[in-house]
N, C-alpha and C positions, 0 to 999 in steps of 0.2 A: 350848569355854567362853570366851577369847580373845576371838571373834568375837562372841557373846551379849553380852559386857561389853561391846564397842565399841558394837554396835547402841544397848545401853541407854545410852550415855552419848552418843549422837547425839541421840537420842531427847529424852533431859532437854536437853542445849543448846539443841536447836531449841525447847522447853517454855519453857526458861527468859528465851531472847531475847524468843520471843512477849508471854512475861507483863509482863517487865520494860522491852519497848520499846511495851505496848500497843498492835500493828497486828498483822496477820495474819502468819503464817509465807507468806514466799515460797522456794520451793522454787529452790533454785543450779544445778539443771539435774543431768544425768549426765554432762557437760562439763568441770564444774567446775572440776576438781583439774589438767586437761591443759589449759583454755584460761588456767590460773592460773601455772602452770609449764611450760610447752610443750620447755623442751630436757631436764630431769625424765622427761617421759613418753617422749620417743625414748630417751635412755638407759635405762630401762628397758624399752623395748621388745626395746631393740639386743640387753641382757642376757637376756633370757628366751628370743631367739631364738639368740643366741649356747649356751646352756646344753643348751638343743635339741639343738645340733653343727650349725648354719648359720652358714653364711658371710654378714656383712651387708655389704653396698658400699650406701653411698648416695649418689641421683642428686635433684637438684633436680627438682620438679616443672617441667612445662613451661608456658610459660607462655603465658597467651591474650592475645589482642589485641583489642580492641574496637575492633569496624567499624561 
């Protein structure tokens, strides 16, 4: 029921912006939330994998080099 209410109350926001800023709804991607708080979403990555019973160690992506 929680999730039904959350839904609807997306639902009407995204309604309400549309009406009241008169342009079209643009859609924030399914990125959104992790390219908006990006250490956010590793901590809870860390924690869901942690809950699991895994060990997390994290290593720096490697990085490239442009030739």
């Amino acid at each position: 029921m929680k999730a039904l209410v959350a839904v609807e109350n997306s639902i009407l926001t995204a309604i309400r912006h549309t009406l009241t800023d008169d342009r079209p709804h643009q859609d924030l991607g399914p990125d959104y939330y992790q390219r908006r708080k990006p250490q956010q979403s590793i901590d809870n990555a860390i924690r869901r994998l942690t809950d699991l019973g895994y060990n997390v160690t994290l290593t720096p992506p490697p990085s490239t080099v442009a030739g």
